[in-house]
N, C-alpha and C positions, 0 to 999 in steps of 0.2 A: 322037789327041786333036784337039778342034776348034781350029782357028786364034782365038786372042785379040787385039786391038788391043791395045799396048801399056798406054794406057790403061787401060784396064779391070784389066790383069793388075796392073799397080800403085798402082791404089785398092783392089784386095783384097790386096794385101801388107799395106798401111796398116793395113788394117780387121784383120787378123790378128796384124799387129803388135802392134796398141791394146788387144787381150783379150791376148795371149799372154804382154806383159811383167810385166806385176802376178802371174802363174803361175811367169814363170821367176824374179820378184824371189824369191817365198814359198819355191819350192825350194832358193834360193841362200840363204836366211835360216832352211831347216831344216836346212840342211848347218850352217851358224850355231851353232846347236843342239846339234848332237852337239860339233863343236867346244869349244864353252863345259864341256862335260860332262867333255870330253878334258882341257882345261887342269885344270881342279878338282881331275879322280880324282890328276892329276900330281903337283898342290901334298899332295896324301896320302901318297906314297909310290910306291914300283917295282911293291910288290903290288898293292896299289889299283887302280894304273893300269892294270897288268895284265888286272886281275880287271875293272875296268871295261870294257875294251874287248870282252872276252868276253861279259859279261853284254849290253850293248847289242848285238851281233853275234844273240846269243838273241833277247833282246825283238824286235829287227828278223824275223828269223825267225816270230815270233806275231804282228807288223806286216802282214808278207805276205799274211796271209789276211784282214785288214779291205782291206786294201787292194787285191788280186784280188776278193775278194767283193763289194765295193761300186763297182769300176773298169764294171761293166753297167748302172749306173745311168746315166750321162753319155749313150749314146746311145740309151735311150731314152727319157729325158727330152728328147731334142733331136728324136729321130721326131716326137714327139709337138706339139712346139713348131711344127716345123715343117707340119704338120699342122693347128695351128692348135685342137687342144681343148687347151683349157688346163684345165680342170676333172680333164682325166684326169693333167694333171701333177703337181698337188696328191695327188690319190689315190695316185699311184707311189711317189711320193718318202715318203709315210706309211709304207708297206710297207717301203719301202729303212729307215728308220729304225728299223723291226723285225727286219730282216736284220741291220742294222750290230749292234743287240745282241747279235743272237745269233750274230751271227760275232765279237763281242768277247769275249763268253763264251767261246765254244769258242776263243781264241786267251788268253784268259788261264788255260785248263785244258790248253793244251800247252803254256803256259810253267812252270807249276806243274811239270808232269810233268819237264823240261826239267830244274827246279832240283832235283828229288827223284833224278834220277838222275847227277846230278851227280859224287859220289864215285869210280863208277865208270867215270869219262873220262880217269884217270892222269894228271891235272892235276894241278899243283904244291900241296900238300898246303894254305899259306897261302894260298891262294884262291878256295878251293870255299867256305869260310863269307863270305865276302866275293860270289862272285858270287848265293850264294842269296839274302845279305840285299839286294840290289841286286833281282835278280827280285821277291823277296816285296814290296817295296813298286813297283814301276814296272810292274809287270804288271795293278795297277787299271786305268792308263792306258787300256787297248787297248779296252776296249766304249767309253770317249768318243770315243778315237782314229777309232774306225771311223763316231762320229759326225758325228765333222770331215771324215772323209771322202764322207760323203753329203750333208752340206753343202756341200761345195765341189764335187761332181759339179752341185748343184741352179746353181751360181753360175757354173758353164763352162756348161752346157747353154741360162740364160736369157742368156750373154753379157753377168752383172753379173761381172766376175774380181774387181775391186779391194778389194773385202769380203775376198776371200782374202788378200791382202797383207798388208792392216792385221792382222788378226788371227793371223796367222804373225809379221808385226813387232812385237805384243801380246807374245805368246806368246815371241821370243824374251829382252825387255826383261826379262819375268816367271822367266823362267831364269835368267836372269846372277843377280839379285838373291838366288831362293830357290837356287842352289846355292851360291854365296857365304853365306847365313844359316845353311841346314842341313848343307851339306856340309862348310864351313870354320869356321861358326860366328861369323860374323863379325856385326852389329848385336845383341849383346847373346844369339844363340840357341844352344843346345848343339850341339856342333861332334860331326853325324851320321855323319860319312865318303861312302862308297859310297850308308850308307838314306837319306841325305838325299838327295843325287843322285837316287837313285829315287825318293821324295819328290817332290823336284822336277818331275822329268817326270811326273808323277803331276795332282799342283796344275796344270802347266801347261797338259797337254791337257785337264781337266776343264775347265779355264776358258776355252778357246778353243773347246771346244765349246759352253759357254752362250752366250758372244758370238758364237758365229754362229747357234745358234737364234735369240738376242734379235732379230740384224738381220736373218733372213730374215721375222720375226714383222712385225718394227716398222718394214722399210721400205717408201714407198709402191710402188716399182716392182715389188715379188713378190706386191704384194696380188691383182693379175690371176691368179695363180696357184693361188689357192686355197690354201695347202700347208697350213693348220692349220683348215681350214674345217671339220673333223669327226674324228672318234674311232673308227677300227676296228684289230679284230683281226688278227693277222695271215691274208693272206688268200693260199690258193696261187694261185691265177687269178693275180696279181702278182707274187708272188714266185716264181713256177717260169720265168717267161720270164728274170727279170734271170739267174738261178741258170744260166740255158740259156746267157746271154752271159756270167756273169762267172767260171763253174768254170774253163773255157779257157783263159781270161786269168791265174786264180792259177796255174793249171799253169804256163804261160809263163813267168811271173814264178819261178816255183823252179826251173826247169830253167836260168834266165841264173842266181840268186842261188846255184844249188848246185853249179855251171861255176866260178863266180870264187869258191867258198869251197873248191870240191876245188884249184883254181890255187894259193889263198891257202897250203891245209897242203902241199903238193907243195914251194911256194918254203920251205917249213921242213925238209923235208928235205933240201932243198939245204944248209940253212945258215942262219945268223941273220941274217949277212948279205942272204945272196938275198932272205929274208922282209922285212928291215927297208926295201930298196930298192923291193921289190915294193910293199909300204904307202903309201910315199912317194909313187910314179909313178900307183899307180891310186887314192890320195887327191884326188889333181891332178885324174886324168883327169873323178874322180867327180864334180869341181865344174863342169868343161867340160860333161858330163851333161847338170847340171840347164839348160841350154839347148835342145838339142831336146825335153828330158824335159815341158820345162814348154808347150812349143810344139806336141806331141803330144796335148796333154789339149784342146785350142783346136781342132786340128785334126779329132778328135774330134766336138767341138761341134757347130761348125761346117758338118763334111760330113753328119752326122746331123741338122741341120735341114734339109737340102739335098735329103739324101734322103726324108725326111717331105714335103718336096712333091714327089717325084718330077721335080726336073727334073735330068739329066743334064749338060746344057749349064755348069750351077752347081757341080753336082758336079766336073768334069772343072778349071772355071777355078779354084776351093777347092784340087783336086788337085796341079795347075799349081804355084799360088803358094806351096802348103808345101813343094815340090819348091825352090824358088827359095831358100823361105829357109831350111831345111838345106842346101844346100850350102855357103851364105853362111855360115852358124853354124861349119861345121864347116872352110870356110877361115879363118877369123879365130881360132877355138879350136887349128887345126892349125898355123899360121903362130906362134901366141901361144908353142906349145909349145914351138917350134923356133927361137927368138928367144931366149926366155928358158928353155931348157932347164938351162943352167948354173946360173943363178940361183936357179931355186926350190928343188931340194932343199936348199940351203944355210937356208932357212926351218927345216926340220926338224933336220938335223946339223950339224955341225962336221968329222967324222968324215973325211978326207979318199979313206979305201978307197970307203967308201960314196956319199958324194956323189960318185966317179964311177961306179960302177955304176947307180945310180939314173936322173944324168945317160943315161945307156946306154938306162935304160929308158925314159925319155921321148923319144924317139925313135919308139920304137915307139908310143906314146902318141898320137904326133900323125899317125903314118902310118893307125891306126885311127879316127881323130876323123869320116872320112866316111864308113865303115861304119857306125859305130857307131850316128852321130848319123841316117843314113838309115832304116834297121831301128828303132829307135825312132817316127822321125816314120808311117813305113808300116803299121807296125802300130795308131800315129793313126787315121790314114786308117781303113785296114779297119774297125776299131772304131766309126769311125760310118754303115759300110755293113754295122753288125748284123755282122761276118764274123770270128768270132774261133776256132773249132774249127780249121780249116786253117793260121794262123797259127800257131797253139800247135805242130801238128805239124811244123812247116817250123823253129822254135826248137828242140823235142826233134830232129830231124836235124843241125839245123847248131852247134848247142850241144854234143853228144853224142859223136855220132858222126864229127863234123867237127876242132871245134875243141880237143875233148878226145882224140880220138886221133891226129891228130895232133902234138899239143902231146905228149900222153904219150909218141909214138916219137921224134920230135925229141928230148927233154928226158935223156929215158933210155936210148935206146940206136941215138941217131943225134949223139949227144955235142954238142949245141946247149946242154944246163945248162936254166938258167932261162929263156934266152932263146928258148927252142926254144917255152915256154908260152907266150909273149908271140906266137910269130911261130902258133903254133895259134889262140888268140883272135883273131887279124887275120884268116886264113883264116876260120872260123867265122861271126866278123860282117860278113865278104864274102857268104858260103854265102847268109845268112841274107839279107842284103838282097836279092841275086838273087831269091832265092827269094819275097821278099813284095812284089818287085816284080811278078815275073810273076802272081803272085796276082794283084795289085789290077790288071790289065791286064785277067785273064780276067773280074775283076768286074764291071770297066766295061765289056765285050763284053756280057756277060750282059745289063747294066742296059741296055746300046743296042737289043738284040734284044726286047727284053721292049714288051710295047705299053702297060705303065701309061706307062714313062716318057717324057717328050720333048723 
């Protein structure tokens, strides 16, 4: 890489910072979200609660695919920006908004499927009608869901984030209140259990989808954009290129989501114990997460406007500075772990077997926190140098083949328990960082040899 005066490297920390935080607030306030969900199904009962955690595990699952299908909008909307036609940003994101449909549709017709085949999952007999009515009403959500999602790619890409916040901190206030009305029944409305709950997130995402249609309508800084300047059909010329960056990306995303769900039943085969610690420790981790997670979608942005003008020099000091600050993130979230490791499971239990096993597992929690959190920002990165098929393959390896077999020989018949999973995922999202390292090294070789860029 080229040499940076200090300087400079740390007015584009700032400037990365300034988009990044309002991203990582919204993730940390949909973590919020399910949270509030959590407490509710609670106040219902053991089944309820049950049955809610499962159902929202599904819906998340029909989540994945608005959210890989629509995750190729971000860079290039930011090519483009940076490029300087902005006319054609408007036209994109029209198109994206036609994908998100129909990737909502087709995500709320695998959740249907999902609840139909239900029965036959040997699930505790009191919670299969509980988890379907919980799907059959929260599975509307997912065509607005995937709308929010293309609204917030359009609001990383022009580097307005803070519309995202607000409307995530919208969006949570509007939860608290309608799961408490319809789930609990509380300000005079009948007490829904679980359908209110899905109700809820129901009401919630549709409505933080129109508030962010309304403000990318009505405010003046997207007017330059075009983005409602005219009415077409969906058109493949546009949709086949996002479809080109964003199938990659959903793969990616289910080969990590379907790693830490086979982890999740394996810790149940251990024991309710293994599982209940297991929950605990990667609850924690999952909230550490939403910090490079939110930092990843900026970086994104950012290196893809970068690259839209072809300057490499920008690219490299973009590169520099997300490097800087995931490491940063992930001392301060690894240090946090291991500080207060004793402390936080006591949040969750009483139970005194368990809050030391849990304890146990965070541990390992924090020794992954720079993996973890690097492999997340990297794959940023790539995503706004268009580079997401290689990626995907380097996660199916080190997810797969890495960190699930060796978690699985540790675990069961190299007598490491539960903890043999833990110590395979550290391996894994080691594998994997290596690995999207050296990617984005050959990218930037690529991009220096090349005579557009300079």
């Amino acid at each position: 890489m080229n040499k940076f005066d200090t300087r400079r490297v740390l007015l584009d920390i700032k400037r990365t910072l300034v988009l990044a935080l309002p991203l990582i607030g919204a993730q940390l306030l949909q973590v919020g979200n399910g949270l509030i969900d959590t407490l509710v199904a609670g106040r219902l009962g053991t089944v309820q609660l049950g049955a809610g955690g499962i159902g929202a595990a599904l819906w998340f699952f029909g989540s994945l695919l608005c959210i890989g299908v629509m995750a190729g909008l971000s860079p290039i909307l930011s090519k483009l920006i940076g490029q300087r036609r902005r006319a054609a940003v408007g036209a994109v994101f029209r198109q994206g908004l036609w994908l998100g449909l129909i990737a909502g549709m087709v995500a709320v017709l695998v959740t249907l499927v999902l609840a139909a085949v239900l029965p036959h999952w040997s699930l505790q007999e009191e919670m299969v009608p509980e988890i379907r009515r919980y799907l059959l009403t929260a599975c509307w959500s997912l065509p607005a869901f995937a709308i929010v999602m293309a609204c917030r790619n359009v609001c990383e890409a022009t580097a307005l984030t803070k519309p995202v916040l607000f409307v995530q901190f919208l969006g949570l206030v509007i939860n608290l209140f309608a799961d408490l009305a319809f789930g609990l029944g509380w300000f005079g409305f009948p007490k829904l259990g679980l359908v209110g709950i899905g109700m809820a997130t129901s009401i919630v995402t549709i409505t933080m989808a129109v508030c962010l249609i309304i403000i990318l309508m009505r405010r003046k800084r997207f007017e330059r954009f075009a983005l409602f300047a005219a009415f077409e059909w969906p058109q493949w010329k546009e949709i086949g290129p996002m479809l080109h960056l964003s199938i990659p990306i959903y793969l990616g995303l289910l080969f990590e989501a379907g790693l830490f769900f086979v982890t999740a039943i394996q810790m149940g085969i251990f024991g309710a114990l293994e599982a209940a610690a297991h929950n605990i420790a990667i609850g924690i981790s999952a909230v550490c997460y939403m910090l490079p997670l939110g930092l990843s979608f900026v970086l994104t942005a950012r290196i893809g406007r970068v690259y839209g003008r072809e300057s490499i020099s920008a690219i490299k000091l973009r590169v520099l500075s997300g490097i800087i600050i995931t490491a940063s993130m992930a001392m301060v979230t690894a240090t946090a772990l291991l500080v207060f490791r004793h402390a936080l499971p006591g949040v969750y239990t009483n139970d005194p077997e368990l809050h030391r096993f849990a304890t146990h597992l965070l541990l390992f929690a924090a020794i992954f926190q720079l993996s973890d959190a690097s492999q997340v920002s990297l794959i940023g990165m790539l995503r706004g140098l268009q580079d997401t098929r290689v990626p995907m393959y380097i996660n199916l390896f080190s997810y797969w083949a890495v960190a699930f077999g060796i978690g699985y020989y540790l675990a069961h018949h190299a007598g490491f328990g539960a903890t043999g999973l833990w110590i395979g995922l550290i391996i894994g999202l080691t594998v994997a960082t290596i690995g999207l390292l050296i990617r984005l090294r050959v990218r930037l070789r690529q991009l220096e040899d090349s005579r557009a860029f300079v």
